[in-house]
C-alpha positions as protocol buffer text, in pm:
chain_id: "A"
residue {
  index: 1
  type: UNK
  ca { x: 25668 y: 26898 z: 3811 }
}
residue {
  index: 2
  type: UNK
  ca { x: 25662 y: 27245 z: 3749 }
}
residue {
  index: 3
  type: UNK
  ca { x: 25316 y: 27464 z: 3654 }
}
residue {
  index: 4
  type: UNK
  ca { x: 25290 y: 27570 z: 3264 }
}
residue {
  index: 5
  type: UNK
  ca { x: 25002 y: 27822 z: 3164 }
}
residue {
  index: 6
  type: UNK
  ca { x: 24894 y: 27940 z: 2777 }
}
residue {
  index: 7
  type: UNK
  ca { x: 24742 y: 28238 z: 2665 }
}
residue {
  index: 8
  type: UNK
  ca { x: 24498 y: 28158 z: 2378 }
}
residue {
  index: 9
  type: UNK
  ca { x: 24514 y: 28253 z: 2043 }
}
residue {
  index: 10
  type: UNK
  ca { x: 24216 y: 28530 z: 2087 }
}
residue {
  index: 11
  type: UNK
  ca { x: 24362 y: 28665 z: 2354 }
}
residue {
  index: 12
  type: UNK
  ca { x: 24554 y: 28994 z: 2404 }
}
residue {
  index: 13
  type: UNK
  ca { x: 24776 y: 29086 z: 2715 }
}
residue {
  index: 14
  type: UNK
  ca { x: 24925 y: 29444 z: 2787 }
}
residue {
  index: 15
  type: UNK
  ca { x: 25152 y: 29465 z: 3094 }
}
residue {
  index: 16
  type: UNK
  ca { x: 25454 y: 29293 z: 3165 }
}
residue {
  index: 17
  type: UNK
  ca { x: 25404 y: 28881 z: 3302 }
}
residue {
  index: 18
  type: UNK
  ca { x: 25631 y: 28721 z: 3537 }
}
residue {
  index: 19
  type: UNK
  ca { x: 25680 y: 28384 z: 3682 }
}
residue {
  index: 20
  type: UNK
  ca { x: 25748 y: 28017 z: 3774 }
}
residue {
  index: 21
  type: UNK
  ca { x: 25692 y: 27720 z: 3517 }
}
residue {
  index: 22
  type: UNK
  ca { x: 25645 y: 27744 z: 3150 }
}
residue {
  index: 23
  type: UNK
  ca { x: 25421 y: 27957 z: 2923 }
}
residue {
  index: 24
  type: UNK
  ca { x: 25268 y: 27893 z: 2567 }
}
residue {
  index: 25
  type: UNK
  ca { x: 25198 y: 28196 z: 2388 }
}
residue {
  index: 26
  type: UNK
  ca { x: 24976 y: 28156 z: 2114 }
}
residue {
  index: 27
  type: UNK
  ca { x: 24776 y: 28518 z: 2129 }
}
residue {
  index: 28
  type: UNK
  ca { x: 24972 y: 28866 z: 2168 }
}
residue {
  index: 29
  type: UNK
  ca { x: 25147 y: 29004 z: 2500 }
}
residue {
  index: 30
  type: UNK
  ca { x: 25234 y: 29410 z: 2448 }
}
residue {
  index: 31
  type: UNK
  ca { x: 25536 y: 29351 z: 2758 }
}
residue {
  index: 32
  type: UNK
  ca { x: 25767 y: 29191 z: 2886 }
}
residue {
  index: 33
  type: UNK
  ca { x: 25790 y: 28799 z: 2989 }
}
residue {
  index: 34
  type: UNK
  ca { x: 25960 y: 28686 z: 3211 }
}
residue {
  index: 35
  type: UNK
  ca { x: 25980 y: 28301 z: 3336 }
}
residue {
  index: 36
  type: UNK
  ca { x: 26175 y: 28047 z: 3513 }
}
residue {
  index: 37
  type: UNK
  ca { x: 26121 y: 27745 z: 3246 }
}
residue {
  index: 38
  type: UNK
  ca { x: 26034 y: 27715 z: 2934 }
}
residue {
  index: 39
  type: UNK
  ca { x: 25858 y: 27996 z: 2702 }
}
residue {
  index: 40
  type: UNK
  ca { x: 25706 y: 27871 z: 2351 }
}
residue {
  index: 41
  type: UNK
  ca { x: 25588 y: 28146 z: 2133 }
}
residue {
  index: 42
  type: UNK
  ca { x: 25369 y: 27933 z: 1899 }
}
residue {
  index: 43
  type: UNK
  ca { x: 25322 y: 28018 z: 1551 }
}
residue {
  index: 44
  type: UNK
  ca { x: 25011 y: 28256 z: 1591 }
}
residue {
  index: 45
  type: UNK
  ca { x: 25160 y: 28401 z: 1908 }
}
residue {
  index: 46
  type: UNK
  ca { x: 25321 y: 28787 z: 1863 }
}
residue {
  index: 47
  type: UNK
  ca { x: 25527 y: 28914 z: 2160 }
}
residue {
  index: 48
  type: UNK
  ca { x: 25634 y: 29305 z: 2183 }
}
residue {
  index: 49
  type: UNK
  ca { x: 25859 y: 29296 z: 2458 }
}
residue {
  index: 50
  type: UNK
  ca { x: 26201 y: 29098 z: 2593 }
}
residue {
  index: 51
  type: UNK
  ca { x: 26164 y: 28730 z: 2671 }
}
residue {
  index: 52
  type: UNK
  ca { x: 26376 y: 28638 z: 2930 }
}
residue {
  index: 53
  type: UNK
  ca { x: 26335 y: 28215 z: 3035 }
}
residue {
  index: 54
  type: UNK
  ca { x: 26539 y: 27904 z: 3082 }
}
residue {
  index: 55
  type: UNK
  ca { x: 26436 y: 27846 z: 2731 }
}
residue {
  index: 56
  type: UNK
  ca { x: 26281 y: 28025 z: 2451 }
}
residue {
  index: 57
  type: UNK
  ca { x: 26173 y: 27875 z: 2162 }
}
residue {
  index: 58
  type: UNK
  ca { x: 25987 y: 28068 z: 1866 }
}
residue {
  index: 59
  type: UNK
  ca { x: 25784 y: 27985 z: 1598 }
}
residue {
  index: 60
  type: UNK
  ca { x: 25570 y: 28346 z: 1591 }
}
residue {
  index: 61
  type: UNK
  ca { x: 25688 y: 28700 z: 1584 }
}
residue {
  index: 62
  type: UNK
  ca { x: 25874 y: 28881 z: 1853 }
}
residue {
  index: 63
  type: UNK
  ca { x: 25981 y: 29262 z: 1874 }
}
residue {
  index: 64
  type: UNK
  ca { x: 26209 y: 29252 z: 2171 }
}
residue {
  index: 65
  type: UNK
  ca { x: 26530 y: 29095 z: 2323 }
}
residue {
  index: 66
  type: UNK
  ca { x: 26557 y: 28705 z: 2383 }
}
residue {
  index: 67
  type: UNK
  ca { x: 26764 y: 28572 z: 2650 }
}
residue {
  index: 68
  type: UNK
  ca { x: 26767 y: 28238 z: 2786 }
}
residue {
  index: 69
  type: UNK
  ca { x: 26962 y: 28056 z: 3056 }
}
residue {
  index: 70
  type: UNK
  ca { x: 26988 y: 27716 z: 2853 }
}
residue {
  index: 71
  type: UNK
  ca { x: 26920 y: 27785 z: 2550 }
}
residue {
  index: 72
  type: UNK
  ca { x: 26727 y: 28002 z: 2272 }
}
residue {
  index: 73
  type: UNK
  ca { x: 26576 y: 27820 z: 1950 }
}
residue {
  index: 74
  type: UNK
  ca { x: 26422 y: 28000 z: 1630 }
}
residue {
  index: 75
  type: UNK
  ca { x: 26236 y: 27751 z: 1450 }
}
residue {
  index: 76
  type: UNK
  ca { x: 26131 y: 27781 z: 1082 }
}
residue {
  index: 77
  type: UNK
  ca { x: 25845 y: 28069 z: 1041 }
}
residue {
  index: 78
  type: UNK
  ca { x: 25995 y: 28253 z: 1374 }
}
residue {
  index: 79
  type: UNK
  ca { x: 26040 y: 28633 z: 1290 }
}
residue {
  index: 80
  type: UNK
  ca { x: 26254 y: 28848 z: 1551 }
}
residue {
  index: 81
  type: UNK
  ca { x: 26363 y: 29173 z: 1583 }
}
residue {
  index: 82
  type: UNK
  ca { x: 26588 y: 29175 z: 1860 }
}
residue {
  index: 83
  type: UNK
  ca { x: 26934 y: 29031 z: 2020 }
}
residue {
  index: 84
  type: UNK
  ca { x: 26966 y: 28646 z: 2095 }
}
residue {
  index: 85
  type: UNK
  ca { x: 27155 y: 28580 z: 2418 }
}
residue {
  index: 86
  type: UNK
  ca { x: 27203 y: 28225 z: 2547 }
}
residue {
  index: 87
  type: UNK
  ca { x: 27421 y: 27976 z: 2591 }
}
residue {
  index: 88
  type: UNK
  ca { x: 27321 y: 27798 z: 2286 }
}
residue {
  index: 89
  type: UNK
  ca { x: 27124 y: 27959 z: 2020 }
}
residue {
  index: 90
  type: UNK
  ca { x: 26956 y: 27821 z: 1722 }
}
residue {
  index: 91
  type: UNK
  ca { x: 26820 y: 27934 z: 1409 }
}
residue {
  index: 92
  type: UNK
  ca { x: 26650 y: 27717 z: 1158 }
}
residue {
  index: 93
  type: UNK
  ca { x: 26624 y: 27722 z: 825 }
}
residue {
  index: 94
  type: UNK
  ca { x: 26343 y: 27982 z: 750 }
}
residue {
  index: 95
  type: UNK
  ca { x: 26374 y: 28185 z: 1059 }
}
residue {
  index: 96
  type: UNK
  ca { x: 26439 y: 28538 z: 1015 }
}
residue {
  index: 97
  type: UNK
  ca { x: 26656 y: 28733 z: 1290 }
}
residue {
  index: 98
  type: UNK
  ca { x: 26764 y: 29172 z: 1272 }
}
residue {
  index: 99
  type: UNK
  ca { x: 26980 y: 29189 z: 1573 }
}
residue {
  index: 100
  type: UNK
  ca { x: 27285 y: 29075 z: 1734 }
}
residue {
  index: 101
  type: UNK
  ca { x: 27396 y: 28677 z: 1866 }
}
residue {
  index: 102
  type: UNK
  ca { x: 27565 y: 28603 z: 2191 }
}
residue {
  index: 103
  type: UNK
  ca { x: 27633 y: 28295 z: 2277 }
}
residue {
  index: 104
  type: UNK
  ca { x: 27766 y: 28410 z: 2680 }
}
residue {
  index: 105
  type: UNK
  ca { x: 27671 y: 28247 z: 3002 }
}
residue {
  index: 106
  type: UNK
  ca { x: 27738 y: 27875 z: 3121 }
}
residue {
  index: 107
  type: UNK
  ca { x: 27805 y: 27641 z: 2826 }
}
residue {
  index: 108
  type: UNK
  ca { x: 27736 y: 27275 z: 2856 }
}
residue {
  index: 109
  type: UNK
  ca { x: 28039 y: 27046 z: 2960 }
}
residue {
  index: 110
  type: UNK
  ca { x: 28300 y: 26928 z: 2709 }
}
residue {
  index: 111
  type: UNK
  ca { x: 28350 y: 26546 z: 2707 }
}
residue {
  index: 112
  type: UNK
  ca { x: 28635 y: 26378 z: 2810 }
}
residue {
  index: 113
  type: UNK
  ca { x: 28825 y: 26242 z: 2501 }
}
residue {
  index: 114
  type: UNK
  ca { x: 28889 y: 25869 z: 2468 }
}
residue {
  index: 115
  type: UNK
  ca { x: 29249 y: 25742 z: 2409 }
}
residue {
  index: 116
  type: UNK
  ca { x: 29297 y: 25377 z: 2246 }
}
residue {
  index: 117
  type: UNK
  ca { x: 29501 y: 25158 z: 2467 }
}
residue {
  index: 118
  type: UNK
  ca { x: 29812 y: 25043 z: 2323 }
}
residue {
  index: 119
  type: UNK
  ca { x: 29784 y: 24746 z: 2152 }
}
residue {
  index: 120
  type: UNK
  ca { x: 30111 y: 24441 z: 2239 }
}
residue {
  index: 121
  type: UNK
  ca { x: 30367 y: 24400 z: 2007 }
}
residue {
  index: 122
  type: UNK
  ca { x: 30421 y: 24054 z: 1876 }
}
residue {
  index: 123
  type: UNK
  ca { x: 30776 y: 23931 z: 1796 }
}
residue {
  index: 124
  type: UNK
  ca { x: 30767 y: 23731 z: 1486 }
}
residue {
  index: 125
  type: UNK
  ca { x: 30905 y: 23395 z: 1528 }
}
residue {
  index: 126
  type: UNK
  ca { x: 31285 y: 23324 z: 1446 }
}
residue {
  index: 127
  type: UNK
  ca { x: 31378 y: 23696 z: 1494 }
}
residue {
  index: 128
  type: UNK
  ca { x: 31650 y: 23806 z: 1681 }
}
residue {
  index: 129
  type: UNK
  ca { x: 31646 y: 23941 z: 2038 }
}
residue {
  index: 130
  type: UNK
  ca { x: 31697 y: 24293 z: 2085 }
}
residue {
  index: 131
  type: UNK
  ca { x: 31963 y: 24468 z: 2258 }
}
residue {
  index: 132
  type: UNK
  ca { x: 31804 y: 24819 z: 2331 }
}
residue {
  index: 133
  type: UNK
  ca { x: 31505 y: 24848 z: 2492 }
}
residue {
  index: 134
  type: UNK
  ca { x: 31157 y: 24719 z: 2313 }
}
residue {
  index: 135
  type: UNK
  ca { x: 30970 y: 24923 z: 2089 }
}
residue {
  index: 136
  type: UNK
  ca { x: 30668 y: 24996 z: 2305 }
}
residue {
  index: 137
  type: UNK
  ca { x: 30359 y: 25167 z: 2070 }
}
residue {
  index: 138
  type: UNK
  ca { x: 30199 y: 25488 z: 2147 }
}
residue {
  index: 139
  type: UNK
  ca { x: 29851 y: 25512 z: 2217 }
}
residue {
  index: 140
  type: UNK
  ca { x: 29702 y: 25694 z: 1915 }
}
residue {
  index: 141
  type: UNK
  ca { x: 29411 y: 25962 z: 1966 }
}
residue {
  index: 142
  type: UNK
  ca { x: 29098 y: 25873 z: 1767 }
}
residue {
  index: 143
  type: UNK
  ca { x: 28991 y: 26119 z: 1520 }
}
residue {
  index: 144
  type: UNK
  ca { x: 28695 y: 26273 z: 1657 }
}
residue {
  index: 145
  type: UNK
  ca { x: 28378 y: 26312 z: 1397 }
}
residue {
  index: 146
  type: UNK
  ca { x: 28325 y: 26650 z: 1322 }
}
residue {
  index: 147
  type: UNK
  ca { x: 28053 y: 26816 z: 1476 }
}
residue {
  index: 148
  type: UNK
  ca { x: 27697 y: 26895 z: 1252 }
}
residue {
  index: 149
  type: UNK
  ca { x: 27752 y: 27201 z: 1272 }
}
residue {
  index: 150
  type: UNK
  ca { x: 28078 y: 27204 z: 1154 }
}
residue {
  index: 151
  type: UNK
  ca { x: 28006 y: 26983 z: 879 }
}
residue {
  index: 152
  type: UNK
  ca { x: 27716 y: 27250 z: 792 }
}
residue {
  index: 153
  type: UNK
  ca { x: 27995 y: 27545 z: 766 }
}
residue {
  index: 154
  type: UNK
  ca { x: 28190 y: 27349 z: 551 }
}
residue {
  index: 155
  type: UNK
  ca { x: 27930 y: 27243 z: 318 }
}
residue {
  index: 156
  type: UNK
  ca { x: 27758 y: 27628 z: 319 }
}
residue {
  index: 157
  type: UNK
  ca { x: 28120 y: 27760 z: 243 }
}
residue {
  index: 158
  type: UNK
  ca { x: 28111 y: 27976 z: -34 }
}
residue {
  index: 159
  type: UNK
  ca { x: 28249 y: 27849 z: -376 }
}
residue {
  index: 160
  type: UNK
  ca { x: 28529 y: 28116 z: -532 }
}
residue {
  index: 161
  type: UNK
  ca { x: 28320 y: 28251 z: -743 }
}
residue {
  index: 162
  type: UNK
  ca { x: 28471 y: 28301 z: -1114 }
}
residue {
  index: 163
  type: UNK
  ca { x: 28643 y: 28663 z: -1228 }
}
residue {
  index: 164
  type: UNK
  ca { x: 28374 y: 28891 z: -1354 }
}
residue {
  index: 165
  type: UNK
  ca { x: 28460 y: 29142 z: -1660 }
}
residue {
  index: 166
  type: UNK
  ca { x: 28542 y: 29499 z: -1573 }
}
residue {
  index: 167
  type: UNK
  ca { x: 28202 y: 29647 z: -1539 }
}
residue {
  index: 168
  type: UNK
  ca { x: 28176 y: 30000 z: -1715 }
}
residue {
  index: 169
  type: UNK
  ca { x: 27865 y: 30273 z: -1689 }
}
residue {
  index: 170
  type: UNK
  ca { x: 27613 y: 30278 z: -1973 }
}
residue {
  index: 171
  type: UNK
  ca { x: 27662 y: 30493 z: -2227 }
}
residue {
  index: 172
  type: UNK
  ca { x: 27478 y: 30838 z: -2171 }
}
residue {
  index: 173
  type: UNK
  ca { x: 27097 y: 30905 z: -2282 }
}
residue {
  index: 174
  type: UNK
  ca { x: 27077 y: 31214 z: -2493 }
}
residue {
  index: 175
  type: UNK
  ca { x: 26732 y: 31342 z: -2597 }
}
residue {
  index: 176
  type: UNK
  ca { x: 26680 y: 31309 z: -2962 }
}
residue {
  index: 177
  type: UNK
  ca { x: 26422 y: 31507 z: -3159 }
}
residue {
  index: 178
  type: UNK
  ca { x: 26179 y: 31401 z: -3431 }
}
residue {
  index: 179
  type: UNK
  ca { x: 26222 y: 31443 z: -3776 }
}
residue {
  index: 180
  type: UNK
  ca { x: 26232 y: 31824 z: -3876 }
}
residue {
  index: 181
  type: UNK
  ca { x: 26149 y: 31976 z: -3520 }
}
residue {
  index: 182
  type: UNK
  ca { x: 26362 y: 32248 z: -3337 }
}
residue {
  index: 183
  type: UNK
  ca { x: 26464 y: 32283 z: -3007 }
}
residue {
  index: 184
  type: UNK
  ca { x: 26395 y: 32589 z: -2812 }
}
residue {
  index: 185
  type: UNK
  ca { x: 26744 y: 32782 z: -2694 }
}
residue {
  index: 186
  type: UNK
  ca { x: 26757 y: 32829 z: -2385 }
}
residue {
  index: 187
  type: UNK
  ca { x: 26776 y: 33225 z: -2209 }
}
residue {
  index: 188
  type: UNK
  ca { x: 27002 y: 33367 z: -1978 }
}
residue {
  index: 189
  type: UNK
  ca { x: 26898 y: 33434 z: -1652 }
}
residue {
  index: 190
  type: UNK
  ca { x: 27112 y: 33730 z: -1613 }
}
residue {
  index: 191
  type: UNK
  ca { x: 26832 y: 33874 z: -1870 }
}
């Protein structure tokens, strides 16, 4: 079982903070974290530092770099100013990110795929032997689902928008003058 610790919401840490376990962060930390399992910034918690962890996850505000070994997850209300580097990263609906995504380090393994054994080939009855050899059916690779992800960039593709009319500048403003006054001519400056 490994140790977990949480700073309160009242509470304010300068200095950088280091460790085993996992943290909750629910008051401010002016530093860096760094941790070995899990690091929750909850939604009152405000980190100005890097976050480095097996796993971040944010629902507060962080002003720094977050890297995780596993993974990094932005939930909805999580503001961050700052790269994302993990394996996998996440960003939910609502969460704000200014910074760059990398999605480096060891991903998870892929899954082996599943091939459908072939399936026997019945000779009807009365039909006539074969001379070359028997049809024997090929084993035909299931169609694999697509993954939610997927299925969310191809639903948030953009639609081709329709042409838009050649866009021209306004007309200029000229200054008009009331009824009966006179405008003042301008002198040279050479004068």
């Amino acid at each position: 079982m490994s140790q977990s610790s949480i700073i309160g919401a009242g509470t304010v840490v300068r200095g950088n903070l280091e460790g085993e376990g996992s943290l909750e962060i629910h008051g401010r930390i002016e530093g860096d974290v760094t941790m070995t399992g899990e690091v929750l910034v909850g939604e009152t918690g405000a980190v100005r530092g890097s976050i480095s962890a097996g796993r971040v996850s944010v629902y507060g505000a962080v002003q720094g770099d977050l890297s995780g070994t596993e993974a990094v997850l932005l939930e909805r209300g999580a503001k961050v100013v700052g790269d994302l580097t993990a394996p996998r990263v996440g960003i939910a609906n609502g969460a704000l990110v200014r910074g760059s995504v990398r999605t480096e380090g060891e991903a998870a393994p892929a899954q082996p795929k599943r091939v459908a054994a072939p399936t026997p080939v019945a000779k009807p009855a009365g039909a006539p032997a074969l001379k070359s050899a028997p049809f024997v059916a090929k084993p035909v690779a299931k169609a694999e689902p697509k993954p939610p992800v997927a299925q969310a960039l191809a639903a948030a593709a953009p639609a081709p928008r329709p042409k838009e009319p050649e866009r021209r500048p306004p007309p200029p403003v000229l200054p008009s003058l009331g009824k009966g006054a006179k405008g003042k001519k301008k002198k040279d400056r050479d004068e």
